[in-house]
C-alpha positions in Angstrom: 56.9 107.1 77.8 59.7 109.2 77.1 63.2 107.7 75.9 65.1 108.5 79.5 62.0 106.7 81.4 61.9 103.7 78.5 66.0 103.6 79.1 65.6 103.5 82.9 62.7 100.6 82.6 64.8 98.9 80.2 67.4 98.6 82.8 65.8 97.8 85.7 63.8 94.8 83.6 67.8 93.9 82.8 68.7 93.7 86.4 65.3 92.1 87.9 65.3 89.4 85.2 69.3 88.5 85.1 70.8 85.4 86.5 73.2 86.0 89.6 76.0 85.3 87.5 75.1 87.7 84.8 74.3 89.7 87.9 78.3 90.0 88.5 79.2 90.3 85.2 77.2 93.5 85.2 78.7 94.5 88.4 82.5 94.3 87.1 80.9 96.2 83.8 80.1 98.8 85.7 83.2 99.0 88.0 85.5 99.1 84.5 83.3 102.1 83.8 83.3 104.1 86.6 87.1 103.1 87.1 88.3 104.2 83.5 85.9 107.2 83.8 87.5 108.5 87.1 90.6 108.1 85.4 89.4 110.0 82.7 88.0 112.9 85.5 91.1 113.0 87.1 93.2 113.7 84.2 90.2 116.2 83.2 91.0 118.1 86.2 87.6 117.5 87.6 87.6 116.2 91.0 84.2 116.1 91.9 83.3 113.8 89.2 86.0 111.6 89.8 85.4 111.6 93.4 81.9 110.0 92.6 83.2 107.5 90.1 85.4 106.2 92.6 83.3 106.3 95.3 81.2 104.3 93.5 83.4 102.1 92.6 84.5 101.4 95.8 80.2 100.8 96.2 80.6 98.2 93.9 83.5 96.3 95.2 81.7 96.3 98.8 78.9 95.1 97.0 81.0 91.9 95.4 83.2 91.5 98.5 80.0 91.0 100.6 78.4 88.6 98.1 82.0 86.7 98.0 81.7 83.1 99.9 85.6 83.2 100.2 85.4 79.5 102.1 83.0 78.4 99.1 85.7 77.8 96.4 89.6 77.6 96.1 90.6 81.3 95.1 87.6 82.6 97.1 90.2 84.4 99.7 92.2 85.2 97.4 89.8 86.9 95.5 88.6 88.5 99.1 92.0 90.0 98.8 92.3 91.8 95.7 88.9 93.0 96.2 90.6 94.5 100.0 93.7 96.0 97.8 91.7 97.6 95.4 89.4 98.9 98.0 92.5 100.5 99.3 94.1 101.6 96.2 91.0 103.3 95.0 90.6 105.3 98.4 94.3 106.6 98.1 93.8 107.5 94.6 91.0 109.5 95.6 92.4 111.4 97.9 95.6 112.0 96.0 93.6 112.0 92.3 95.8 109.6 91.1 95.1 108.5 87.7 97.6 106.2 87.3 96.8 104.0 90.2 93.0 103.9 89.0 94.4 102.8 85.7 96.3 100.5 87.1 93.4 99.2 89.4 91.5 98.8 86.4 94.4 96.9 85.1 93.5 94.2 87.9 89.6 94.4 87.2 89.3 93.8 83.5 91.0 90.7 83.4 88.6 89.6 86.4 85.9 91.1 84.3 86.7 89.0 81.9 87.1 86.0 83.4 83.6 85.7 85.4 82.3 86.5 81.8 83.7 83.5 80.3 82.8 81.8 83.4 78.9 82.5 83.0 78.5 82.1 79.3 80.1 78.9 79.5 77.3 78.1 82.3 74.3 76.9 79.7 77.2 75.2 77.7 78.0 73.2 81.0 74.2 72.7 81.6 73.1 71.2 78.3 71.6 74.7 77.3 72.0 76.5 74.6 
């Protein structure tokens, strides 16, 4: 098997065997990438790239907004909007190619990021796991 098909395997064995919470963790991974990445494009002067970062961005934060249970938690609408004023923010920086206001989107993301992380690896802690 060639290294690009083992590296594609080895992801989607990542993704079909990870807990939901690692799930999202992997999710907001991937949204700090693509955000600091279009960031990256834009300054580059290349707007097709970071027209596809964002957009997938944007993918990803329909993706968590749709799994959020906003009435399932205290915080959950709150989170439901920040998730709706990125969604926003990233569409206007698109169109304008705004680097700034992805960077400052990703400003708001990595500290969420971070958070959920903390959040999940403290699960098996919480659950008498190691």
């Amino acid at each position: 098997m060639s290294s690009p098909a083992l590296r594609q395997r080895y992801l989607a064995d990542s993704v079909t065997t990870a807990t939901p919470g690692r799930l999202l963790v992997m999710l907001y991974d991937r949204l700090c990438l693509d955000l600091a990445r279009g960031a990256d494009a834009v300054d580059a002067g290349d707007r097709s790239a970071a027209s596809e970062l964002l957009l997938h961005a944007q993918d990803i934060l329909l993706e968590l907004q749709g799994s959020l249970r906003p009435e399932a938690w205290d915080g959950g609408k709150e989170l439901a909007g920040i998730y709706a004023f990125l969604l926003a923010a990233l569409m206007r920086a698109n169109i304008a190619q705004d680097a700034a206001a992805v960077r400052a989107a990703l400003g708001i993301v990595e500290p969420l990021r971070d958070a959920w992380r903390e959040a999940v690896e403290a699960l098996p802690a919480a659950n008498g796991k190691s």
